[in-house]
C-alpha positions in Angstrom: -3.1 -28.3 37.9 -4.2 -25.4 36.5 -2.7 -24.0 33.8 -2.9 -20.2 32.7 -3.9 -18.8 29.5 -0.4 -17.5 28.4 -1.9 -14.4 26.7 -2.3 -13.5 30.8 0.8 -14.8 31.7 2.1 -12.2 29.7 0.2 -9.7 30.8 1.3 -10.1 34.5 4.6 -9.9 33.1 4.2 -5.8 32.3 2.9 -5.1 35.6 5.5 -7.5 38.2 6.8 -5.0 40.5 10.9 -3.5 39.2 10.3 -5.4 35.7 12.4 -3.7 33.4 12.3 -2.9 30.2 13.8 -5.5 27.5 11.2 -7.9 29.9 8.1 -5.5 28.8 9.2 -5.2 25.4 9.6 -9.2 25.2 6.1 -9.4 26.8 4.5 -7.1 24.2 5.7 -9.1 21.6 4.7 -12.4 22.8 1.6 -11.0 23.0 1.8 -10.0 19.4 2.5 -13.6 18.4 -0.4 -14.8 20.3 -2.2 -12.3 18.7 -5.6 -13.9 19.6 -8.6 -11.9 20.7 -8.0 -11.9 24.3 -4.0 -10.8 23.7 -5.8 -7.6 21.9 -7.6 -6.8 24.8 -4.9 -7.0 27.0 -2.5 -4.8 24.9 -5.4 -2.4 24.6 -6.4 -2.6 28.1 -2.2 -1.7 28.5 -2.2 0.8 26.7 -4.9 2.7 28.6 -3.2 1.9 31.5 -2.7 5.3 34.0 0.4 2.5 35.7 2.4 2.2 32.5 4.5 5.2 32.6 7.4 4.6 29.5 6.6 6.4 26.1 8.2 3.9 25.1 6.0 0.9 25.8 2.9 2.6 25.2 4.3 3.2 21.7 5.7 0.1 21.1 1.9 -1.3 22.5 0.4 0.4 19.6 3.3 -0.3 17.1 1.9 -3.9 17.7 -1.7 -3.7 17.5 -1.3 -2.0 14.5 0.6 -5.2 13.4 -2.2 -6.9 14.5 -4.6 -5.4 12.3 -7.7 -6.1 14.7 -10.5 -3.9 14.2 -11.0 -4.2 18.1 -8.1 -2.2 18.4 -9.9 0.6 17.1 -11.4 2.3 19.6 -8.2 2.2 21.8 -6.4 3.8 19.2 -8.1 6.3 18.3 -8.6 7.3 22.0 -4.5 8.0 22.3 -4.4 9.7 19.0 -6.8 12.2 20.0 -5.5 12.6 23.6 -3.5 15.6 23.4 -2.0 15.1 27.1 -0.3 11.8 25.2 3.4 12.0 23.9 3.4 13.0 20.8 5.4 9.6 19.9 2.5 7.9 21.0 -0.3 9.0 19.6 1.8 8.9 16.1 2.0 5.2 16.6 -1.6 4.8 16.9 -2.4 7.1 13.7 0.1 4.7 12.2 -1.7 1.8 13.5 -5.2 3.1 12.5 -3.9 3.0 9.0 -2.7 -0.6 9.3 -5.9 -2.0 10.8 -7.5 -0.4 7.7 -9.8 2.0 9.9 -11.9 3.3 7.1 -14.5 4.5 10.0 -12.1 7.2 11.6 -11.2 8.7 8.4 -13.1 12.0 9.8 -10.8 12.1 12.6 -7.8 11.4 10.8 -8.6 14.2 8.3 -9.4 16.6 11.2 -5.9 15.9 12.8 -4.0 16.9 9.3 -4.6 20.1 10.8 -3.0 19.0 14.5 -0.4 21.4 16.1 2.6 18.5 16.1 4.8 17.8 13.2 4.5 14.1 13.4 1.1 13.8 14.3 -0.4 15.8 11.9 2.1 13.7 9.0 1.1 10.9 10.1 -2.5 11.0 9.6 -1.8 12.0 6.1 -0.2 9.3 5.4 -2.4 6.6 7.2 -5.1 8.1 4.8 -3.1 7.8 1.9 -2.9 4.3 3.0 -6.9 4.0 3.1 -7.1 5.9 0.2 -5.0 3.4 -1.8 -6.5 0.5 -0.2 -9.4 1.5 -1.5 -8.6 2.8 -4.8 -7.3 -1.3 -5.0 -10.2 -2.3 -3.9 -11.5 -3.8 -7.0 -8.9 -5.6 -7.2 -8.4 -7.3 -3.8 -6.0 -9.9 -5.1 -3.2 -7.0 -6.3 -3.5 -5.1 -2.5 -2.8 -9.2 -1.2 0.0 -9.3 -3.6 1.7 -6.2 -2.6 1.3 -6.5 0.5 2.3 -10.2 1.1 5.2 -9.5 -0.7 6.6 -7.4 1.6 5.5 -9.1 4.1 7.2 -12.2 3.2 10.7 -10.3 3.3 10.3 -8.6 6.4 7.1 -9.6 8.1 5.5 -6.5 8.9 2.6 -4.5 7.6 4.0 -1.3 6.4 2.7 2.4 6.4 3.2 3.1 2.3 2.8 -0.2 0.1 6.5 -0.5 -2.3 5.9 0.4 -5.7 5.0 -2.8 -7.9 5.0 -3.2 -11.6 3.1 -3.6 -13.5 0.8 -0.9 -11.6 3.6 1.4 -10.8 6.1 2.9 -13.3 8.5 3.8 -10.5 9.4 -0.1 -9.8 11.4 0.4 -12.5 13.1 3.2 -11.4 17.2 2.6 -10.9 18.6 3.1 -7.2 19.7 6.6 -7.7 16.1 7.8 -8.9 14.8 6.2 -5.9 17.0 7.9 -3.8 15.8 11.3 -5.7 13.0 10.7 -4.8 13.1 9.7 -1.4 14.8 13.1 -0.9 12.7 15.6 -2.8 10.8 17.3 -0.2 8.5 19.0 -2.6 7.0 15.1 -3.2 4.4 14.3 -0.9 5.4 12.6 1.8 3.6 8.9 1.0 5.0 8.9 -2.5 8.6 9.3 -0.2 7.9 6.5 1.9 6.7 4.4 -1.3 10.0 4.8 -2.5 11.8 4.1 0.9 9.7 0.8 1.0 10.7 0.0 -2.6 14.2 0.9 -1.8 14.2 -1.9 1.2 12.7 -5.0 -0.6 15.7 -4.7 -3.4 17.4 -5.6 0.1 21.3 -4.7 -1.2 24.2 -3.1 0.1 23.7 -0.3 -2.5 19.7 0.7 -1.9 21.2 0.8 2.2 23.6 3.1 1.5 20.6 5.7 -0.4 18.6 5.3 2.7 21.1 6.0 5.0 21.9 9.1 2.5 18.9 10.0 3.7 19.3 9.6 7.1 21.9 12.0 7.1 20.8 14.8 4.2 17.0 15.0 5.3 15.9 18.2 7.0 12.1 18.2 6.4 10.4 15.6 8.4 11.6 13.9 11.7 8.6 11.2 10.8 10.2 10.7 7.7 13.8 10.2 9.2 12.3 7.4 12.1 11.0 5.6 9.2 14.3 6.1 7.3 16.1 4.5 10.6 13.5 2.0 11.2 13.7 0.7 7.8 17.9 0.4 8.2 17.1 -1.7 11.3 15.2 -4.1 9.5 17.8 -4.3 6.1 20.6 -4.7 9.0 23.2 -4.0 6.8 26.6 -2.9 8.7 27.6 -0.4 5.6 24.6 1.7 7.4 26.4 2.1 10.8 27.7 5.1 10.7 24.9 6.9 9.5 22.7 5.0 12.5 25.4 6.4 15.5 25.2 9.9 13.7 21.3 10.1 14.5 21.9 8.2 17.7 24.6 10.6 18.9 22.7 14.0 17.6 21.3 15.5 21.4 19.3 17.9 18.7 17.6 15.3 16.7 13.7 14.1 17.9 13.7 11.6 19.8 11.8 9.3 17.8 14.3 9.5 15.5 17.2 8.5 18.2 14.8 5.6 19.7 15.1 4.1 16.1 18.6 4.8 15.6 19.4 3.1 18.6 17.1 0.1 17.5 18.6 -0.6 14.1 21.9 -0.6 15.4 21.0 -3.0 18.1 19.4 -5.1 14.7 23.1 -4.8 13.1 24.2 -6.5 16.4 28.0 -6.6 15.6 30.6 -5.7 18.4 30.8 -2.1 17.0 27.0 -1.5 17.5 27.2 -3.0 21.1 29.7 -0.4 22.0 27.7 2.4 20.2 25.0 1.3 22.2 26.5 0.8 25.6 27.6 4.9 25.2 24.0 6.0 25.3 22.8 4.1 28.2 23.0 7.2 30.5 21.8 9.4 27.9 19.9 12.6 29.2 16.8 11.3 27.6 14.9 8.5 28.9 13.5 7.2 26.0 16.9 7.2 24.0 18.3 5.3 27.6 15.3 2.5 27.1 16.2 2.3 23.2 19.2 1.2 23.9 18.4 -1.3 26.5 16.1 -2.8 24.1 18.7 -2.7 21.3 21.4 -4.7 23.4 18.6 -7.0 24.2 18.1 -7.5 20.8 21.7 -7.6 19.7 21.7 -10.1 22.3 21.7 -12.8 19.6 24.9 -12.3 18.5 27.6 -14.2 19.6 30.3 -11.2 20.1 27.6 -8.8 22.0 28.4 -9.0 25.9 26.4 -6.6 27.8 27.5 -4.7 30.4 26.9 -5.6 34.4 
């Protein structure tokens, strides 16, 4: 018998003919858990594919090579980002990315698309070479950038766009809750010190430090990268304090739609009865990405024993 490499199972699981979405998205993630050298090629070789028409699973294809961290995912990447025919959610996701696999080679690039026409674009490649710029101002002391970054890792298993702030290196880990949340407000602060305080914010991991993100989610007007992070970031606390604030962004028709897409994500994290019925309300929403999002969501809030999705 012969017995296929599941990495290609996978694979043939994105293109089987009416596949929907929560199947695509489960398929891109098994491929992340794989995460071998073949399952990067294949998630690159995806993500370049003319057949995949969802903005939504091209992004989420680069959301996990960046997660990754292969360097063969480089190329790829940095392909989409410069392809101005891409969705602009997409190619943000692969500047993201670029930062996570620690792309120090494309830093030209990335410095010549500060200057890009689109909000999130060009704020995202500021703050992936923030990231490189930290990295490497840690750099001579590799064990502290482990440290800070396995410790977030630890609590939430992902490799983040703007490290926490860590004492004894960082005067604002001792900062209280409220001068976080100042912070992660103040518009005049550049925007990776913002998301270094977001990050900070999430690892205390408390009822209280949800409620000042999901202040945030609500007051900010300066950034609609900022506010997907904001969202994402409530979808991986899962706190069910933060609800509210999550269906407000989900229900704003005005709001980005990356910002929606995340919205709709963390609720389905939260996973309660009350986010399966936010959820089931946006599943005919006029925009297909925010549609999708919450396909995904109910998939994920799928684990939870009082979620019944609709027929």
């Amino acid at each position: 018998m012969v017995h296929r490499d599941p990495a290609e199972e996978l694979w043939c699981e994105l293109w089987q003919p009416g596949v929907d979405i929560t199947r695509k998205m489960n398929a891109i993630f098994g491929l992340k858990e794989i995460g071998t050298e073949r399952a990067v090629t294949l998630l690159c070789a995806a993500l370049l594919d003319a057949r995949e028409r969802s903005v939504l699973v091209r992004h989420e294809i680069a959301y996990v090579l960046g997660q990754i961290q292969s360097a063969a995912s480089i190329k790829t990447l940095t392909d989409r980002l410069i392809d101005t025919d891409e969705n602009s959610i997409v190619r943000h996701e692969c500047g993201e990315a670029l930062g996570a696999v620690r792309a120090f080679a494309v830093r030209p690039i990335l410095q010549k698309l500060c200057g890009d026409a689109v909000p999130e674009v060009r704020e995202t490649c500021v703050l992936a070479l923030e990231r490189l710029r930290w990295l490497e101002e840690k750099s001579t002391n590799e064990e502290r950038v482990r440290e800070t970054s396995a410790k977030a890792f630890k609590l939430f298993e992902t490799v983040d766009p703007a490290p926490a702030f860590v004492a004894p290196d960082d005067l604002e880990a001792s900062w209280s809750n409220a001068e976080l949340g100042e912070l992660l407000l103040n518009e005049n602060e550049p925007l990776f010190r913002r998301y270094r305080a977001l990050f900070t914010l999430r690892d205390r991991n408390t009822d209280d430090t949800a409620g000042v993100i999901a202040a945030a989610l609500r007051r900010d007007t300066s950034s609609a990268l900022f506010r997907h992070e904001v969202a994402y970031v409530l979808g991986q606390m899962s706190r069910a304090c933060t609800l509210p604030a999550l269906e407000s962004a989900l229900a704003d028709t005005h709001e980005h739609a990356m910002v929606r897409h995340e919205a709709a994500e963390a609720i389905g994290a939260i996973g309660n009865s009350s986010a399966c019925d936010i959820l089931r309300r946006f599943l005919r929403d006029a925009n297909v990405i925010v549609r999708e999002s919450c396909q995904v969501a109910l998939d994920i809030a799928g684990i939870s024993d009082d979620c019944q999705f609709m027929d």
